[in-house]
C-alpha positions in Angstrom: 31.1 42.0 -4.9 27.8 39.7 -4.9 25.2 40.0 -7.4 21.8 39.7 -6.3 19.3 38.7 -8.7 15.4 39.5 -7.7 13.8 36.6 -6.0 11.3 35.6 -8.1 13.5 35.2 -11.6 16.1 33.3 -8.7 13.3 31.1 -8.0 12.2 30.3 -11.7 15.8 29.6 -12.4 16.5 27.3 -9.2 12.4 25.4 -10.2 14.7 23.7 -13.1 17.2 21.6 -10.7 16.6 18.1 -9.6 17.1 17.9 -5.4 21.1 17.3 -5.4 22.1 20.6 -7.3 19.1 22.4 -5.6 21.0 21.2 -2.3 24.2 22.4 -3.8 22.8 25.8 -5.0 21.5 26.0 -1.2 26.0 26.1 0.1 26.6 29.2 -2.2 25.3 31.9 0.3 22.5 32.2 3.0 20.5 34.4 0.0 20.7 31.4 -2.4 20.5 29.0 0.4 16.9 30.6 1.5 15.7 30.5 -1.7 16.8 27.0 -2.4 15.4 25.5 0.5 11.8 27.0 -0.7 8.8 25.1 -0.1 7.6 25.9 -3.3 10.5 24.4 -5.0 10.7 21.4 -2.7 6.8 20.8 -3.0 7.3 20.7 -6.9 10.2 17.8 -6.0 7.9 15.9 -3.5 4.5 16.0 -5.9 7.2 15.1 -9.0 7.9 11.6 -7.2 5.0 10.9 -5.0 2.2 12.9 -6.5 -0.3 12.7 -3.6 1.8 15.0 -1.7 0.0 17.8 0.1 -0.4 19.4 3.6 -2.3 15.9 5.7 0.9 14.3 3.9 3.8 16.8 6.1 1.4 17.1 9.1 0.9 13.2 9.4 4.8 12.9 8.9 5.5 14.7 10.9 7.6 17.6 9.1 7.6 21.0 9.5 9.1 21.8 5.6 8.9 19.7 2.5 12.5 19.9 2.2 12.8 17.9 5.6 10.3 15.9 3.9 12.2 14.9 0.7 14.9 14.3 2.1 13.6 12.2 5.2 11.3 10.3 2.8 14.6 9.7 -0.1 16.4 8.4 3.4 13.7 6.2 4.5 13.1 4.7 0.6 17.3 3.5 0.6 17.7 2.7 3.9 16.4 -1.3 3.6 18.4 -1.1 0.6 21.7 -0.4 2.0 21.2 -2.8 4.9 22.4 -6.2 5.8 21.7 -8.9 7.2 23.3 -8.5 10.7 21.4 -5.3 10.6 18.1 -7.1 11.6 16.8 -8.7 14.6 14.8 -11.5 14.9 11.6 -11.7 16.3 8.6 -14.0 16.9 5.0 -13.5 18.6 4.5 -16.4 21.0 1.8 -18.9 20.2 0.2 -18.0 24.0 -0.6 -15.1 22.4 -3.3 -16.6 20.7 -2.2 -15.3 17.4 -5.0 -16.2 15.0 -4.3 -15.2 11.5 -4.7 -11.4 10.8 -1.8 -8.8 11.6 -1.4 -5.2 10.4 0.8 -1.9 11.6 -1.0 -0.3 13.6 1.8 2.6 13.9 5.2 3.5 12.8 6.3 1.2 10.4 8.7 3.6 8.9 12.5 3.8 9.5 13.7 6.5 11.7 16.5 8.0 12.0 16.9 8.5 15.9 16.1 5.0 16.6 13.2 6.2 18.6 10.0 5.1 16.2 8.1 2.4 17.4 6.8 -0.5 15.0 3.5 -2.0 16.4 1.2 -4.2 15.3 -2.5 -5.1 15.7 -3.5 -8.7 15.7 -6.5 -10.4 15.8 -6.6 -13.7 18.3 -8.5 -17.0 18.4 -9.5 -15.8 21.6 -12.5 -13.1 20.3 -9.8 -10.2 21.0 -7.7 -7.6 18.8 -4.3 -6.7 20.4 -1.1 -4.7 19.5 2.5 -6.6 20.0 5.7 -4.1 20.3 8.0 -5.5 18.4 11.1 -4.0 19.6 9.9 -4.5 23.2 8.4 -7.9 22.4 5.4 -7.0 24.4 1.3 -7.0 24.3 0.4 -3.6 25.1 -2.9 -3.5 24.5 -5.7 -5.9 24.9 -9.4 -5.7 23.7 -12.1 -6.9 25.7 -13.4 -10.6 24.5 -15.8 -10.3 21.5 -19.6 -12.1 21.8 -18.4 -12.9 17.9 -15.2 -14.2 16.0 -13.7 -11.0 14.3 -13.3 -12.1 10.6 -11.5 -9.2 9.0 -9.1 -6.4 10.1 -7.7 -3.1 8.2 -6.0 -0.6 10.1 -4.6 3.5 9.1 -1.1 3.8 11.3 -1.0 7.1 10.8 -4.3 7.4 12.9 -3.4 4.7 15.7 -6.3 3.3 14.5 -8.1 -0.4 13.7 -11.4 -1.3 12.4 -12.7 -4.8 12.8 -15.6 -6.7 11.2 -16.9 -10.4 13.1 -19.3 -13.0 12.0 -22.5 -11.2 13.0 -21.2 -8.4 10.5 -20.4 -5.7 13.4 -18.1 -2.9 12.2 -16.0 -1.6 15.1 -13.5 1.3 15.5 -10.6 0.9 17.8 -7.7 3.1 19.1 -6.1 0.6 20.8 -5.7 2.5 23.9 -9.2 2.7 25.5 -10.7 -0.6 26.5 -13.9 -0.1 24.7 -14.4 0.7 20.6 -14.6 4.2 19.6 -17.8 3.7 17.4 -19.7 0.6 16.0 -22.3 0.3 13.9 -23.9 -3.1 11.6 -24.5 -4.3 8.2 -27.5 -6.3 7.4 -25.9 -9.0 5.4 -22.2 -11.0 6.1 -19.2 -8.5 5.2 -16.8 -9.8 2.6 -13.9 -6.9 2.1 -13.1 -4.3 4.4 -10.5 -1.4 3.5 -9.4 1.3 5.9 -7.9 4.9 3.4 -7.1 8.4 4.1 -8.9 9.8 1.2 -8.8 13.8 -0.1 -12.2 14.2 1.7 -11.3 12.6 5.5 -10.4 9.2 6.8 -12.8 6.6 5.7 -13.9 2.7 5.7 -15.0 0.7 2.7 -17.2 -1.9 3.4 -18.5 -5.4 0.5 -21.3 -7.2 1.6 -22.1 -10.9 0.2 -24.9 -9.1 -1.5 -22.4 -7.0 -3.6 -23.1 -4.0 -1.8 -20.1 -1.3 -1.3 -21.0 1.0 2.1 -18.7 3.9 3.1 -18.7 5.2 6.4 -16.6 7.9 7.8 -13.8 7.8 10.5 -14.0 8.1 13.3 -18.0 7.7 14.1 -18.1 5.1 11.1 -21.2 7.5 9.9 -22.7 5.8 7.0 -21.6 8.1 3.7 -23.1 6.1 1.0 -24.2 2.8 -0.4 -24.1 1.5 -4.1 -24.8 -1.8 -5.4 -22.2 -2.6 -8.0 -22.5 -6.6 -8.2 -24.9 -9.3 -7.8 -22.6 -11.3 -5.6 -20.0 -10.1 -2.9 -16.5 -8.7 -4.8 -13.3 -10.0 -3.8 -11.0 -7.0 -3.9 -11.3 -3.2 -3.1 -8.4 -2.0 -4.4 -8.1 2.2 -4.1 -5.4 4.2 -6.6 -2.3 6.1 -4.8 -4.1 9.4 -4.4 -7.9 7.3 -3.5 -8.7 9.2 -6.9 -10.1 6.1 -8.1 -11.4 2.3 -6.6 -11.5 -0.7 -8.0 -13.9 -3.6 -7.1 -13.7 -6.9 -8.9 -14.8 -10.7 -8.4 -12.7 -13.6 -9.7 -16.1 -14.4 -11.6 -16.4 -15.3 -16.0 -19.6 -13.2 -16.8 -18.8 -10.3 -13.5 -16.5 -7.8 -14.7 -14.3 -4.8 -12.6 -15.9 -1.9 -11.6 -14.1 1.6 -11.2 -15.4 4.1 -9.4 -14.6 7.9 -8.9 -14.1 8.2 -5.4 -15.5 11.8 -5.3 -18.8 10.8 -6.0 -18.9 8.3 -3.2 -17.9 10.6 -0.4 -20.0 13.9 -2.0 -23.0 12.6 -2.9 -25.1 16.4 -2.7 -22.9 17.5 -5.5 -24.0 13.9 -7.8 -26.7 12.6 -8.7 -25.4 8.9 -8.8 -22.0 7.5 -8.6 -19.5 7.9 -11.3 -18.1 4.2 -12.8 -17.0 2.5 -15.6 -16.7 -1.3 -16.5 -12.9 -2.5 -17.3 -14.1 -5.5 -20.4 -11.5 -8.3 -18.4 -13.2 -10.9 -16.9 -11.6 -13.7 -14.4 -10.0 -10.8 -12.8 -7.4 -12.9 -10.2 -5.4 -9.8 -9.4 -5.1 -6.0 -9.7 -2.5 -3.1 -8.9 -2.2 0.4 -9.5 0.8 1.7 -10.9 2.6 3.7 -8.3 3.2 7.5 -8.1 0.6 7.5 -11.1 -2.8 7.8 -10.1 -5.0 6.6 -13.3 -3.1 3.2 -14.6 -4.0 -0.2 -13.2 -2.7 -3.0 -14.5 -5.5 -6.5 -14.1 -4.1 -9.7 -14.1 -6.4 -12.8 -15.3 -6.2 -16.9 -15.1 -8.4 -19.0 -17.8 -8.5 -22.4 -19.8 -6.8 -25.8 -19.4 -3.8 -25.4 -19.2 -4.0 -22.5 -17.3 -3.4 -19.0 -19.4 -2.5 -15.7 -17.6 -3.5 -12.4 -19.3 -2.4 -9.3 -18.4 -4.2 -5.7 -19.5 -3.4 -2.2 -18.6 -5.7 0.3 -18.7 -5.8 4.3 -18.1 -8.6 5.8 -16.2 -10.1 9.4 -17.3 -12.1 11.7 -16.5 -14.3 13.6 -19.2 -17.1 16.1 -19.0 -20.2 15.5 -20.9 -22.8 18.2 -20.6 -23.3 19.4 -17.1 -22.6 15.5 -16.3 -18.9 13.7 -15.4 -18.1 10.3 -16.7 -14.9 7.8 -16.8 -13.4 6.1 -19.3 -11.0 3.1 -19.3 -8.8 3.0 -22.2 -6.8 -0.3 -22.6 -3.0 0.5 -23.2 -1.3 -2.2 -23.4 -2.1 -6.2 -23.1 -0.2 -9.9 -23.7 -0.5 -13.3 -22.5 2.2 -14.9 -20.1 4.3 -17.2 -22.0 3.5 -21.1 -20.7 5.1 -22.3 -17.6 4.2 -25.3 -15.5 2.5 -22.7 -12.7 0.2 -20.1 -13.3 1.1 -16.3 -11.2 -0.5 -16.1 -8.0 0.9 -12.4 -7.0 1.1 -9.2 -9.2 3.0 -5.6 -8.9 3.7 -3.0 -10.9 6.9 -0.5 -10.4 6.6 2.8 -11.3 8.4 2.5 -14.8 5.4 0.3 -16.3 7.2 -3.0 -15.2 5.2 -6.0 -14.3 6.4 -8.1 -11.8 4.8 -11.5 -10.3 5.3 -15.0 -8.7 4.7 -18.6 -9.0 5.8 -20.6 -6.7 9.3 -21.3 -8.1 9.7 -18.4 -10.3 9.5 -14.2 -9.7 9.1 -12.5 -13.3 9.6 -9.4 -15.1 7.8 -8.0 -17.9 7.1 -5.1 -19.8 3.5 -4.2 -19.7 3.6 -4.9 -23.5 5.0 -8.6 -22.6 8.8 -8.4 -22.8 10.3 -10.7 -21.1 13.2 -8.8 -18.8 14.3 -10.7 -16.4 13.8 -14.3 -14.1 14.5 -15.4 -10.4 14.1 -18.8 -9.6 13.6 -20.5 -6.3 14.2 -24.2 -5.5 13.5 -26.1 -3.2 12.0 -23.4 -0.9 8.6 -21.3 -2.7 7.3 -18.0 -2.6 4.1 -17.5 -0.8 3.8 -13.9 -1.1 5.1 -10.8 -2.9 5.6 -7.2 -2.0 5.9 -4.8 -3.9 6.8 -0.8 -3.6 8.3 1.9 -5.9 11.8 0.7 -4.3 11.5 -2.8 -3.1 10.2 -6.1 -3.9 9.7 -8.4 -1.2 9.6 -12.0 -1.3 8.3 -14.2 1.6 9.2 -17.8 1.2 7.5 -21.3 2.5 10.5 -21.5 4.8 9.7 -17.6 6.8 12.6 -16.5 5.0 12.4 -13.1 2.7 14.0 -12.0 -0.2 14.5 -8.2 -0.5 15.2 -6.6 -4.0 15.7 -3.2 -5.2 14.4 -1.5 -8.3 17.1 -0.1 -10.3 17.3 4.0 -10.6 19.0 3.9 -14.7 17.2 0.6 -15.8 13.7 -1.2 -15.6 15.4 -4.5 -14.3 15.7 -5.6 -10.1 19.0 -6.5 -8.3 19.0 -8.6 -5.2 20.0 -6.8 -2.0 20.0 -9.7 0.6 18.0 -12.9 2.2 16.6 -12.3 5.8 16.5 -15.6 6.8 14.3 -17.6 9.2 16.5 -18.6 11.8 14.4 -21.6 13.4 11.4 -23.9 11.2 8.4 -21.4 11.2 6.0 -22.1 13.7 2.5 -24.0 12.7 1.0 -20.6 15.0 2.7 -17.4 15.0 4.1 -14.4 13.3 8.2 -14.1 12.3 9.0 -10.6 12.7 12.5 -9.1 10.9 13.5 -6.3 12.1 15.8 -3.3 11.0 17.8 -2.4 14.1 21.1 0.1 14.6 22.7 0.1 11.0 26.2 1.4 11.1 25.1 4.2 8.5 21.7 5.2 10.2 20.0 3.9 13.0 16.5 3.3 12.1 13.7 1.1 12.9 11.4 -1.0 10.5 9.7 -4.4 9.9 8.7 -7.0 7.6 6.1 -9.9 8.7 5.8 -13.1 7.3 3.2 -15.2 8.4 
């Protein structure tokens, strides 16, 4: 004889299980299994380890429950993790392509489970054009129209389909990449610096620096000015945006210029402020800056100073706080330490979600605490790293030689294990883009890539 509880103390009871026993609470009967596969529940799970999860998040993925989500998403984050080697393709964009420095997804760059996802990328050319490659086809198939102006910076949102493009004559351009002509286009009166494409809570929009220090928003997809705020004297060098856009950061590798944060909410709803909500971070020489994923209000700055060179690194939490009938942010410095001395100075940063700080020289990959214990060391000889990647699951290395490096983050412990080297199969070309692809693993066939340029 079954016992059936009402739903709602069922459902309070279920709220304390973690994913696996929800999903073995879900085999018991097709009561429990209805109430187990809840999106109430599995919201909970999804905002628990991503945070910025909401409704744009399933539509844009594509889900119809945030069950399927989870457990898509928890596939897709192992899946690199558990491959091989001999589970990749190689691939390279032929210099006729006219490949000229800048490449970015332009859509599906996550693994699939079918095999039917497409990874594409958009890629500016010496030739004045943009274009999109295939990668599994190995095939242009798209083509802009030659530009009266070299295009000098490109930022794209794949789950929109969608590129913007700045050039020298500091024309701002939205592209589809299916029409021939741009969707919208508008100017800035002074040279464009930085240029950051974001789905933020309020809409898709572009962040624009000037030369003159000047930070523009304008809205996608009519690129409709939102606002404009002077933050610096000079043009900054990053525009770095937290997880959620919550928050955005804009520094300049400058002694006496120090980062800016800025509420994003202000920027994008300017009838409900009177002026735009900031604070200053004290840390100046910032050389590099990353926000600690699936939080939204840590960033950890990264700075370079003296002869011998000596690396500092400071973590601070943003917050919020009402004073009066007015909203203000604070920055409150956590934690900070200097890098013990080596012969190079970091040139990359990352942060993993467990407060572990992890960046590169050109012979060495490093682990610390953010209070400055030492965990753990790579090192690399003869080849040297050129870039780092890194995710709450992976850290990517690129190396001089086009090979990569892929490590995973442990689940019980703060340290990284090494899954496997992709390696270049030919020297890397002086023009043209090395493309590793993920193709028919024997546990799930799935599609993905890494670039190294």
């Amino acid at each position: 004889m079954e016992i059936h509880l009402p739903s709602l103390p069922m459902l309070k009871i279920l709220s304390y299980l973690d994913a696996y026993n929800l999903l073995q609470a879900a085999q018991v009967n097709k009561n429990w299994n209805a109430l187990a596969s809840s999106d109430v529940l599995w919201r909970k799970l999804c905002q628990r380890r991503w945070h910025y999860c909401d409704m744009v998040t399933l539509q844009l993925q594509g889900k119809e429950t945030w069950k399927q989500f989870f457990i898509y998403r928890i596939w897709q984050e192992h899946a690199k993790t558990r491959a091989k080697p001999e589970d990749f393709t190689y691939k390279e964009i032929p210099v006729e392509c006219g490949f000229y420095g800048y490449a970015c997804y332009i859509s599906g760059h996550g693994l699939t489970r079918n095999g039917q996802g497409k990874s594409v990328i958009c890629m500016v050319s010496s030739k004045n054009t943009i274009s999109t490659w295939d990668i599994h086809k190995s095939v242009i198939t798209w083509v802009s129209p030659v530009q009266p102006a070299s295009i000098n910076l490109l930022t794209t949102l794949p789950d929109m389909h969608i590129a913007v493009t700045v050039d020298i004559q500091s024309t701002i351009k939205l592209w589809d990449c299916h029409n021939r002509e741009a969707l919208a286009t508008n100017n800035l009166e002074s040279p464009c610096k930085s240029l950051k494409a974001v789905i933020s809570k309020d809409g898709p929009i572009v962040l624009v620096g000037d030369t003159l220090g000047n930070l523009y928003i304008f809205r996608i997809p009519d690129l409709h000015l939102i606002s404009t705020v002077n933050v610096f004297p000079y043009g900054f060098d990053e525009i770095d945006c937290s997880p959620q856009k919550k928050w955005v950061l804009l520094s300049k590798n400058y002694p006496h210029i120090l980062p800016k944060v800025f509420y994003m909410s202000s920027l994008l709803r300017t009838s409900e402020f009177s002026a735009p909500v900031s604070t200053i971070l004290e840390f100046s020489l910032c050389q590099g800056a990353f926000w600690t994923p699936r939080r939204e209000d840590r960033i950890t700055l990264m700075s370079r100073s003296g002869f011998p060179q000596i690396t500092k690194f400071e973590t601070f939490d943003m917050k919020l706080e009402g004073i009066g009938n007015k909203v203000a942010v604070q920055g409150k410095l956590i934690a900070s330490f200097f890098l013990p001395y080596y012969e190079e100075s970091p040139n990359w940063i990352g942060v993993s979600d467990k407060d572990v700080i992890v960046c590169s020289t050109h012979f060495f990959l490093l682990l610390f605490t953010i209070n400055g214990l030492h965990l753990q060391t790579f090192q690399y000889c003869p080849e040297t790293i050129v870039r780092l990647c890194v995710d709450p699951v992976h850290v990517i290395v690129t190396c001089n030689n086009g090979s990569l490096d892929v490590y995973a983050w442990e689940e019980r412990s703060l340290l990284l294990r090494k899954c496997y080297r992709l390696q270049n199969k030919r020297p890397l070309p002086l023009y043209g883009l090395v493309i590793s692809v993920l193709l028919s693993s024997e546990e799930a066939k799935c599609n993905g890539a890494h670039l190294s340029s």
